[in-house]
LUMTI-734661 format. One record per atom (N, C-alpha, C): residue in one letter; atom name; residue number from 1; y, z, x. Coordinates in steps of 0.2 Angstrom, whole numbers. Each point is the difference from the previous one (the first is absolute). Layout:
REM residues N
setor r A&a CA&k NUM&v Y&w Z&u X
...
***
This chain:
REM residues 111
setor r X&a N&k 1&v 53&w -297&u 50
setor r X&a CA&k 1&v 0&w -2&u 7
setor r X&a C&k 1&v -1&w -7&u 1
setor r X&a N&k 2&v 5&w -2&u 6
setor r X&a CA&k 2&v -5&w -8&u 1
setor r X&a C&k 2&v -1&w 0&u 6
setor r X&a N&k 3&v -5&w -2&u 0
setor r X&a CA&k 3&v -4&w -1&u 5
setor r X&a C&k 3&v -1&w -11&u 4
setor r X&a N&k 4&v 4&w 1&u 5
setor r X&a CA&k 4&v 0&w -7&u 4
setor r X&a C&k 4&v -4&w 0&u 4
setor r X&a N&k 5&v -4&w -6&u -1
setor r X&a CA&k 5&v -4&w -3&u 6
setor r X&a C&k 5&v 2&w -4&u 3
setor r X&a N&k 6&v 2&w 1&u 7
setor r X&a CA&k 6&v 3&w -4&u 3
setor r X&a C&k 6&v -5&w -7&u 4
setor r X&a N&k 7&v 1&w -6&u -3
setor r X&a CA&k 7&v -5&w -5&u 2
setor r X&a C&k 7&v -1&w -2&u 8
setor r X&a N&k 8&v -5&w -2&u 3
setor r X&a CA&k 8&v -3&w -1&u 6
setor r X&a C&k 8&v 7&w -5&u 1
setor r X&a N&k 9&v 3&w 0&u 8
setor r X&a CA&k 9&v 6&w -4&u 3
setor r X&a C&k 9&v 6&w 1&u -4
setor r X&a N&k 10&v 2&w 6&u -3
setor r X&a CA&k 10&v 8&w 1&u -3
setor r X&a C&k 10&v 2&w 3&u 1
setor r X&a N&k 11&v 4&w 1&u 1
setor r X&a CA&k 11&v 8&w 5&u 4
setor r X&a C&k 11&v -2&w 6&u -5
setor r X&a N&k 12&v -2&w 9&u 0
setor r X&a CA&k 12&v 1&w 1&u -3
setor r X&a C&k 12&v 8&w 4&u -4
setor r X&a N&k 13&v 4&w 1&u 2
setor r X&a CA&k 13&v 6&w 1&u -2
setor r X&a C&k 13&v 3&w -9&u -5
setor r X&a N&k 14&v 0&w -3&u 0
setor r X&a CA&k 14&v 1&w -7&u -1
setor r X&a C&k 14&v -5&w -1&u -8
setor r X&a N&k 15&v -5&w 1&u 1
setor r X&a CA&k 15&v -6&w -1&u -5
setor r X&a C&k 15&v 1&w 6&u -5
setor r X&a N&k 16&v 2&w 6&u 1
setor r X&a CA&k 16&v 2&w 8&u -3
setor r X&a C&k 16&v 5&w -2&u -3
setor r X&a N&k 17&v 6&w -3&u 4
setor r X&a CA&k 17&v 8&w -1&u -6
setor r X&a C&k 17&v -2&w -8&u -4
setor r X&a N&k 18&v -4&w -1&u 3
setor r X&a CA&k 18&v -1&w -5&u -8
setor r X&a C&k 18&v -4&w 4&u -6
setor r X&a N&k 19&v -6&w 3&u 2
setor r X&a CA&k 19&v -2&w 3&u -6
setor r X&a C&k 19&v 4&w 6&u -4
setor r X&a N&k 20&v 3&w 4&u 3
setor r X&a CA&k 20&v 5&w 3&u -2
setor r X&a C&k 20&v 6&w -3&u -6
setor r X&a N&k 21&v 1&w -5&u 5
setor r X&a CA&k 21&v 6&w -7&u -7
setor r X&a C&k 21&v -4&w -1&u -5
setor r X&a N&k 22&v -4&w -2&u 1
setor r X&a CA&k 22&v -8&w -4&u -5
setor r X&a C&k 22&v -1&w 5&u -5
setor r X&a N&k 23&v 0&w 7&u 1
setor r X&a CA&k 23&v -2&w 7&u -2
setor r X&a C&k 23&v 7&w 3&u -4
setor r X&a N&k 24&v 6&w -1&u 1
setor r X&a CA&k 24&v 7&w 4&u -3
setor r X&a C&k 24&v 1&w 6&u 6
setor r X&a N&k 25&v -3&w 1&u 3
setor r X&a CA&k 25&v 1&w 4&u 6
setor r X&a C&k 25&v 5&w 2&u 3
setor r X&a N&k 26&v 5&w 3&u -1
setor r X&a CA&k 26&v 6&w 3&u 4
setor r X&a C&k 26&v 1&w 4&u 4
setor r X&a N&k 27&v -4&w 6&u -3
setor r X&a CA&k 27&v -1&w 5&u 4
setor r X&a C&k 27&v -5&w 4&u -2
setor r X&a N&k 28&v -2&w 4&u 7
setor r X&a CA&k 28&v -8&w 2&u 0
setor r X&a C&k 28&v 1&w 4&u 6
setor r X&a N&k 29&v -7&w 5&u 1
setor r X&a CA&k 29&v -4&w 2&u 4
setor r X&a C&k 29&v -5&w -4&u 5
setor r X&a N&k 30&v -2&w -3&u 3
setor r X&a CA&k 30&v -5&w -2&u 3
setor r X&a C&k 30&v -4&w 6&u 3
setor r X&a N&k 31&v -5&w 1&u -4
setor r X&a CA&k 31&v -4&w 5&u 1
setor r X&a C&k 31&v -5&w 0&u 9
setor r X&a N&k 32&v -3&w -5&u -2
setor r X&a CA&k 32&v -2&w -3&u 7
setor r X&a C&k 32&v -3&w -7&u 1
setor r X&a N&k 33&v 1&w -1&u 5
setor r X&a CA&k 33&v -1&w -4&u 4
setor r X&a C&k 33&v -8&w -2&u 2
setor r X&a N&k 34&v -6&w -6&u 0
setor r X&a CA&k 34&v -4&w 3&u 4
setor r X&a C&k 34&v -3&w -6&u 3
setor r X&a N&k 35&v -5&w 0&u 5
setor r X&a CA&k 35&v -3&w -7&u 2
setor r X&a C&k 35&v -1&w 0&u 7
setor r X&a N&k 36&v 1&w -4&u 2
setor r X&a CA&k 36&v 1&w -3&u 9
setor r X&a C&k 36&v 3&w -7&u -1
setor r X&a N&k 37&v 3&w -2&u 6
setor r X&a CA&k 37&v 4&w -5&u 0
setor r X&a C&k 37&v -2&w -4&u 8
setor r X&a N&k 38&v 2&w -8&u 0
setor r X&a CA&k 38&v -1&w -3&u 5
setor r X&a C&k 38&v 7&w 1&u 6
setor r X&a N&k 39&v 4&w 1&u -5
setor r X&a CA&k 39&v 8&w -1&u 2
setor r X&a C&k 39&v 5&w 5&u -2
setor r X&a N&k 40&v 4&w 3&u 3
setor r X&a CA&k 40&v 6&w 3&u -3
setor r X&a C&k 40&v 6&w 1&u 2
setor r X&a N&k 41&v 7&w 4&u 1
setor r X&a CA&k 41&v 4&w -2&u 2
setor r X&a C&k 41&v 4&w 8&u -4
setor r X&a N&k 42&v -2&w 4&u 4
setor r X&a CA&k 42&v 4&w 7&u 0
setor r X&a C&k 42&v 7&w 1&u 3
setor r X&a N&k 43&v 5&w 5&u -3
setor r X&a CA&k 43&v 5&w 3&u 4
setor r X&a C&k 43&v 0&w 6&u -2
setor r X&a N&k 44&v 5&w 3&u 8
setor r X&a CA&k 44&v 2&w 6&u -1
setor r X&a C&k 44&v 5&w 0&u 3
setor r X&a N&k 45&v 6&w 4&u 2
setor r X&a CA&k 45&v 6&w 1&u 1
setor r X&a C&k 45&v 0&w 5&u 8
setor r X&a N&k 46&v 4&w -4&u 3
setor r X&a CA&k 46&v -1&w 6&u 8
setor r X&a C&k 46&v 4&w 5&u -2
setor r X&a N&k 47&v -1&w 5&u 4
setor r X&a CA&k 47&v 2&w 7&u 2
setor r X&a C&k 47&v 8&w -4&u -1
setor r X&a N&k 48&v 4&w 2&u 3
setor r X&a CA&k 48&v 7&w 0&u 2
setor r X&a C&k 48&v 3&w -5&u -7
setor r X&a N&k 49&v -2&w -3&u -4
setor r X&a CA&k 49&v 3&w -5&u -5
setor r X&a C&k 49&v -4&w -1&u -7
setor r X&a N&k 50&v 1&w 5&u -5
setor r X&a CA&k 50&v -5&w 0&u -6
setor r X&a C&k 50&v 2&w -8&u -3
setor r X&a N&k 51&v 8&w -2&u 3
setor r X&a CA&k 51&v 0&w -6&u -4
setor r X&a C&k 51&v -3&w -6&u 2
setor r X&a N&k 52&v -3&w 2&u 5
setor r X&a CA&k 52&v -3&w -8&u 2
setor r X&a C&k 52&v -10&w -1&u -1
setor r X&a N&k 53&v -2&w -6&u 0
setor r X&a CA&k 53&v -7&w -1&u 1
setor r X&a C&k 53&v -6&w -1&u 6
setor r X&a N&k 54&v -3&w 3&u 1
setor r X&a CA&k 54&v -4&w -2&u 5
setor r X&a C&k 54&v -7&w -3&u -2
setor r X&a N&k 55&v -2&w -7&u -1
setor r X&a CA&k 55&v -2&w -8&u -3
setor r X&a C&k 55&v -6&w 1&u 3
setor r X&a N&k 56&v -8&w 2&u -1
setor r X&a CA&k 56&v -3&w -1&u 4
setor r X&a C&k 56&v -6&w -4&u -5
setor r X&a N&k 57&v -4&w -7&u 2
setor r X&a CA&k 57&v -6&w -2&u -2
setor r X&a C&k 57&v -4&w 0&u 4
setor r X&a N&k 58&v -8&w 2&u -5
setor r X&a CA&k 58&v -4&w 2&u 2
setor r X&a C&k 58&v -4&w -6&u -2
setor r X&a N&k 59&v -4&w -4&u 5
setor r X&a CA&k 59&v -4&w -6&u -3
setor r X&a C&k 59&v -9&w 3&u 4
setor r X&a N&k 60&v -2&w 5&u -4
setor r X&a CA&k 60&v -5&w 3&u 0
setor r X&a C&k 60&v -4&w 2&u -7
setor r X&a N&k 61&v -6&w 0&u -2
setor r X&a CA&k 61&v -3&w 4&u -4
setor r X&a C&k 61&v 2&w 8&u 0
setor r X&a N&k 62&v 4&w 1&u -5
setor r X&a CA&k 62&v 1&w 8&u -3
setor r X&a C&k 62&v -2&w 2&u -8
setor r X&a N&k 63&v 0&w 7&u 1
setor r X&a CA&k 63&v -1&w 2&u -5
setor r X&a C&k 63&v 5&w 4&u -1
setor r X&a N&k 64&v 1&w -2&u -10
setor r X&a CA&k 64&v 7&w 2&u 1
setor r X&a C&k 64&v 2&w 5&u -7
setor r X&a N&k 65&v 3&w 6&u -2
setor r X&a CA&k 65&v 3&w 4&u -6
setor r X&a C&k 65&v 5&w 0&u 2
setor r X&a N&k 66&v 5&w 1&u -8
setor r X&a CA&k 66&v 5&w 0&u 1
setor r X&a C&k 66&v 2&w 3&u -7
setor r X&a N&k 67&v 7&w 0&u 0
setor r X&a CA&k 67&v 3&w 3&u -8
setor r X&a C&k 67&v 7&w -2&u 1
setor r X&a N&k 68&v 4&w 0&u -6
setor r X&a CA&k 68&v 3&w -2&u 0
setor r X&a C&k 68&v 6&w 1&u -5
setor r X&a N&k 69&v 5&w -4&u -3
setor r X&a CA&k 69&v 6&w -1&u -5
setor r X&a C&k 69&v 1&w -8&u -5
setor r X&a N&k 70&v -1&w 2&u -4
setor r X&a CA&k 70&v 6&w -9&u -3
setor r X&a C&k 70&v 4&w 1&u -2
setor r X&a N&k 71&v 5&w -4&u 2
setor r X&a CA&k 71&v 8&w 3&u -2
setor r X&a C&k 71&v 5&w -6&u -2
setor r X&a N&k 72&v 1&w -2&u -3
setor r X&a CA&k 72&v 4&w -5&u -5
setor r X&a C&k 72&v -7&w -10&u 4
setor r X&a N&k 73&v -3&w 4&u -6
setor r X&a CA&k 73&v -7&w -5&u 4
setor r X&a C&k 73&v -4&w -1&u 6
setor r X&a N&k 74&v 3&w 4&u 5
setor r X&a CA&k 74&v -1&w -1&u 8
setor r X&a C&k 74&v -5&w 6&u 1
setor r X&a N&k 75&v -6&w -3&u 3
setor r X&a CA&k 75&v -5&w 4&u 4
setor r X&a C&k 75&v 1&w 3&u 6
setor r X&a N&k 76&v 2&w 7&u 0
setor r X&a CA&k 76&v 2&w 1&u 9
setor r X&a C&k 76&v -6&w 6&u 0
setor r X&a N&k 77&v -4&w -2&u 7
setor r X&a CA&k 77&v -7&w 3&u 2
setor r X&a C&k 77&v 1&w 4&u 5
setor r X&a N&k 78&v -3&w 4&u 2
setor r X&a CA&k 78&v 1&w 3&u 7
setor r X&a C&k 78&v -10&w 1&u -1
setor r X&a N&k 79&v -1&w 0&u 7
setor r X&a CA&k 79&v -8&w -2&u 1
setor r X&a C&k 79&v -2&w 2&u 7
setor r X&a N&k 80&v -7&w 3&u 0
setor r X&a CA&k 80&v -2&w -1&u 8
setor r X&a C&k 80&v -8&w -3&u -1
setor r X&a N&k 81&v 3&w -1&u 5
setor r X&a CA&k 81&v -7&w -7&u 2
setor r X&a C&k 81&v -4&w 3&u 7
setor r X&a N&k 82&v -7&w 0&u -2
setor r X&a CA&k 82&v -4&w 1&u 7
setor r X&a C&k 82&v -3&w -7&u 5
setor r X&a N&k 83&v 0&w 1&u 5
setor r X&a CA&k 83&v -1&w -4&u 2
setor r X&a C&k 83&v -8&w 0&u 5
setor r X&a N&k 84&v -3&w -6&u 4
setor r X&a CA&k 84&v -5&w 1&u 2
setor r X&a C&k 84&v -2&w 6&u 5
setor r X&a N&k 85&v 4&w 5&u 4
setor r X&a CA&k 85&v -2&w 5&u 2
setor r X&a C&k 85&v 3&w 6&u -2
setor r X&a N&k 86&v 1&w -1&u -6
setor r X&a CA&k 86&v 1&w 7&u -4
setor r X&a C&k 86&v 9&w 2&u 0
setor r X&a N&k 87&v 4&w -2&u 2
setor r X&a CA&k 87&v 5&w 0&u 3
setor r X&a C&k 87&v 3&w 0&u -9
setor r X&a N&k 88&v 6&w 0&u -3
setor r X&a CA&k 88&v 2&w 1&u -5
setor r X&a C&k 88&v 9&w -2&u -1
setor r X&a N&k 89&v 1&w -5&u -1
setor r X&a CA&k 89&v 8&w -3&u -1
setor r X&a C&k 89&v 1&w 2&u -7
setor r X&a N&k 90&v 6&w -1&u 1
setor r X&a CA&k 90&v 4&w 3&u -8
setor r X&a C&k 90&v 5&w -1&u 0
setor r X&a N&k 91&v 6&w -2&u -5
setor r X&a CA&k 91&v 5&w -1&u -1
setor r X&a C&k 91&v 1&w -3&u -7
setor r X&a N&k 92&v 6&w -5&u -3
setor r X&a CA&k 92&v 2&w -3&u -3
setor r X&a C&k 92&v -5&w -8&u -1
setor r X&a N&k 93&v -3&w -1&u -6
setor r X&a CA&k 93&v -4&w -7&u 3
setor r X&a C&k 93&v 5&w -4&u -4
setor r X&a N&k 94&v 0&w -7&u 5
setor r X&a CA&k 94&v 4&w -5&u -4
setor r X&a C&k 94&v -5&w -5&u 0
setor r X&a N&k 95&v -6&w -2&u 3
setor r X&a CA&k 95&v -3&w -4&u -2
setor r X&a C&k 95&v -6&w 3&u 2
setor r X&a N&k 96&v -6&w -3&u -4
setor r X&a CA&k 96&v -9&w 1&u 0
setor r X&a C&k 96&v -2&w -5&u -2
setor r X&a N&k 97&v -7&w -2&u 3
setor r X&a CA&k 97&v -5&w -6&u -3
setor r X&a C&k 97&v -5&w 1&u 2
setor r X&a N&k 98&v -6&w 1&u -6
setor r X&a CA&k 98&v -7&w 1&u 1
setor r X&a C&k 98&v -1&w -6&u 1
setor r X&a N&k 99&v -4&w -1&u 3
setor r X&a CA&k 99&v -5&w -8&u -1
setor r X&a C&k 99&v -8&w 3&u 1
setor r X&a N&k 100&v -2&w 6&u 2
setor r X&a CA&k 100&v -6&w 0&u -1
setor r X&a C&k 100&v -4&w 7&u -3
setor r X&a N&k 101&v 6&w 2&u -2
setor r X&a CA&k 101&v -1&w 7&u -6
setor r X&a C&k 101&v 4&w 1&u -6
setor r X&a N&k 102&v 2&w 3&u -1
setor r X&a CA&k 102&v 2&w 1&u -7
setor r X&a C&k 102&v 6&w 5&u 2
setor r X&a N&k 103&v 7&w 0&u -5
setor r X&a CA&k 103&v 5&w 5&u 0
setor r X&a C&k 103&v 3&w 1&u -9
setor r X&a N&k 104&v -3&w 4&u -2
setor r X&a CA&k 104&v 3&w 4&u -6
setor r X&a C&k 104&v 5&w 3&u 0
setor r X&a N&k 105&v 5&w -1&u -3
setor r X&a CA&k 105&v 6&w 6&u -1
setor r X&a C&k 105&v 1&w 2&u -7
setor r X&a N&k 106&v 1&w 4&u -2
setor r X&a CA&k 106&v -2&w 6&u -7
setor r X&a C&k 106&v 10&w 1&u -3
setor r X&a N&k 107&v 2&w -1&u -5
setor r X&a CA&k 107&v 7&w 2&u -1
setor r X&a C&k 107&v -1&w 1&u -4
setor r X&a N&k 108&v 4&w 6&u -3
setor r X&a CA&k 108&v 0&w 4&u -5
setor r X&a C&k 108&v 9&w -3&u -3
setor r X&a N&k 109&v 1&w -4&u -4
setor r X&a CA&k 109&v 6&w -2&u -3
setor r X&a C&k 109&v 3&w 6&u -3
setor r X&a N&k 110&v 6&w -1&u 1
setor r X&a CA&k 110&v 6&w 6&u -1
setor r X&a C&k 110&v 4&w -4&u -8
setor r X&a N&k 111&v 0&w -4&u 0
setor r X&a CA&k 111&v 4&w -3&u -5
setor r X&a C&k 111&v -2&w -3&u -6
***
């Protein structure tokens, strides 16, 4: 298993596919995700059109799990995040930044 610590102010998806390249990583499981985050930027697809995105950032304190895929190097995350009244977003993350906690992600390498 490797285990990423995603350092305080880094993109987590961006700071993942370089340890992944760093590691020989291609393909994998990402077991899970874990942490809280200062920033994120979720999607999810409307009703009426699976091929399109709906882009939403979140510049809040969240808590966030998630799991996932690597698939010709590439980390793809699906995640829900809590936020400060309990409420719960989810979707696709393309971006995450802790700056005052910590996010670990766990992958179990396939190749």
């Amino acid at each position: 298993m490797l285990i990423v610590e995603i350092p305080t102010g880094a993109d987590i998806i961006s700071h993942l596919t370089k340890e992944l390249t760093n590691h020989g990583v291609r393909q994998g499981a990402i077991a899970s995700v874990i942490g809280a985050v200062d920033e994120c930027t979720l999607s999810t697809m409307p009703r009426g059109d699976a091929s399109q995105d709906i882009v939403r950032t979140y510049t809040e304190p969240l808590e966030l799990f998630g799991t996932g895929e690597v698939r010709d190097g590439v980390p793809h995350i699906h995640a829900v995040c809590g936020t400060e009244d309990g409420t719960a977003v989810a979707g696709h993350l393309h971006m995450g930044r802790p700056q005052h906690w910590f996010v670990r992600v766990y992958v179990l390498p396939a190749n």
